[in-house]
Each structure stands twice: as structure tokens, then as C-alpha cells.
N, C-alpha and C positions, 0 to 999 in steps of 0.2 A: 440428420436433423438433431439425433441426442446431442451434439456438439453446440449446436445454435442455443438449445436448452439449456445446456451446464453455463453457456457464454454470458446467457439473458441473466440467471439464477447466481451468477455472478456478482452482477451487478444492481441486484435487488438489494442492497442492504447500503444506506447513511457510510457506513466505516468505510465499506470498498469503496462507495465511491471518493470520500475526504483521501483515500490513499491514494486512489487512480490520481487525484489532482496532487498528491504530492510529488509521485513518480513521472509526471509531465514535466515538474520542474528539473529534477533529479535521481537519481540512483541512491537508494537511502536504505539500510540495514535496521534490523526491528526496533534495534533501542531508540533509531531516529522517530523511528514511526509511533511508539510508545510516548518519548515525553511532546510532541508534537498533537498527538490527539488525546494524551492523557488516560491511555488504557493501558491492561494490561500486558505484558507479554504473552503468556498463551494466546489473548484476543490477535492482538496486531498478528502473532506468527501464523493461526488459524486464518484470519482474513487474508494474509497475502498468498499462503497455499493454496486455498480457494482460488485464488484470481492467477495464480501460477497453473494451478491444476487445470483452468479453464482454456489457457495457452494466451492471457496477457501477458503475463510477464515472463523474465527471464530472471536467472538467475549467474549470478557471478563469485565467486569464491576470491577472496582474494586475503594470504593467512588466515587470522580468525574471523573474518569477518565475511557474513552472506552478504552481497550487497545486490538488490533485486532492483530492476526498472521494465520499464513496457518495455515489449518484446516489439517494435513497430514493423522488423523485417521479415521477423517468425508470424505473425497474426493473419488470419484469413482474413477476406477483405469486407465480409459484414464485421469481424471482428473490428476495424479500425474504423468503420462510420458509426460504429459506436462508440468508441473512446472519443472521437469527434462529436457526436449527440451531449457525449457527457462535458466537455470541455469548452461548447456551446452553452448546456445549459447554468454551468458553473461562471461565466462570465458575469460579474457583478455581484454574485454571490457574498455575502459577507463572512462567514464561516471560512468558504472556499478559501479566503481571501486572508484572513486572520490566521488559518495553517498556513500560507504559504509566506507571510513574515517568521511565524514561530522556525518553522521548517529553516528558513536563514539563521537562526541562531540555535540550531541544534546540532548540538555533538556526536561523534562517536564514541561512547562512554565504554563500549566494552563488554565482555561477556560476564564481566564482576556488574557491572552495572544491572543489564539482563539478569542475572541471578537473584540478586539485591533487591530488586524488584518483583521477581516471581514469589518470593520467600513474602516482603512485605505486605505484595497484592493477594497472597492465599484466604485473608480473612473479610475481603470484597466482596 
């Protein structure tokens, strides 16, 4: 049952869910997820370890680059009629809808990018 809990407490928070609907689209590394919802690095990196730690997603390395997406093969199976709850209730959505254009014209900028960005966002 603590699993179902950390699963639910996942998914209580605005940000997880705009990232769950980004990672439906695609496989996207922090600084995507950064100029896409317009947060910071620490935020986006804490939000996806949360939804990584809960056993949504996964994780992939590939050189410098984390690049994370839902884990759909790894998930228990209330874990996946949730991401369906969520991807249901995001239907029509405008927000949803408006990250997932941004999300199309976002970059891989990089761990200068990322840094650049930590350094600038410290006084938020």
C-alpha cells in the first residue's frame, strides 16, 4: 500500500502532472522540461525524481544527456490507469495543450544551458 501512496502523492502536484503530459508525447531531458514549463532546474529535476522515485518513469543516459519518459512496461497496473486518469482528464485541456506545442519547439540546450540557468534562477 506505501507504493500506491508515494504513486497517488506523485501525482498531487500541477507540475507532475504538465510533465506526465509532456513525457506522453516524448522522452525529454530537464532543460526540455525547464523552458517548456518555464521553471527552474532544481524544480523540473526534483519533480521528475519524484515521479521517477514513484516508479513512472524511467530513466535513460545517453553521453550527457538524462533523458527520462514513462516507464509504461516497468508500471504496476493501478500505476498505468492512472496515467490514463491523467491523460483523460488532460484532454482539452489548454495549458496541457499549449506545453505540448512549446514541448515541439524545444531544445536540447545542454548542461551549459542547465547551469546557466541554475546560476540565473538562484535569485527566484
Amino acid at each position: 500500500m506505501r507504493d500506491m501512496v508515494k504513486a497517488f502523492k506523485a501525482l498531487a502536484d500541477d507540475t507532475k502532472i504538465r510533465i506526465i503530459n509532456l513525457l506522453l508525447e516524448r522522452e525529454c531531458c530537464v532543460c526540455e522540461v525547464m523552458q517548456v514549463l518555464d521553471i527552474s532546474q532544481s524544480k523540473a529535476s526534483r519533480h521528475l525524481s519524484s515521479l521517477y522515485d514513484a516508479g513512472f518513469l524511467r530513466l535513460r543516459k545517453d553521453g550527457l544527456w538524462s533523458l527520462y519518459s514513462l516507464d509504461k512496461e516497468g508500471m504496476r497496473d493501478y500505476m498505468s490507469l492512472l496515467v490514463e486518469a491523467v491523460t483523460g482528464g488532460l484532454r482539452g485541456n489548454k495549458v496541457a495543450e499549449q506545453d505540448r506545442e512549446r514541448l515541439r519547439n524545444a531544445e536540447r540546450l545542454g548542461p551549459s544551458y542547465v547551469e546557466r540557468m541554475r546560476t540565473e534562477n538562484k535569485g527566484r
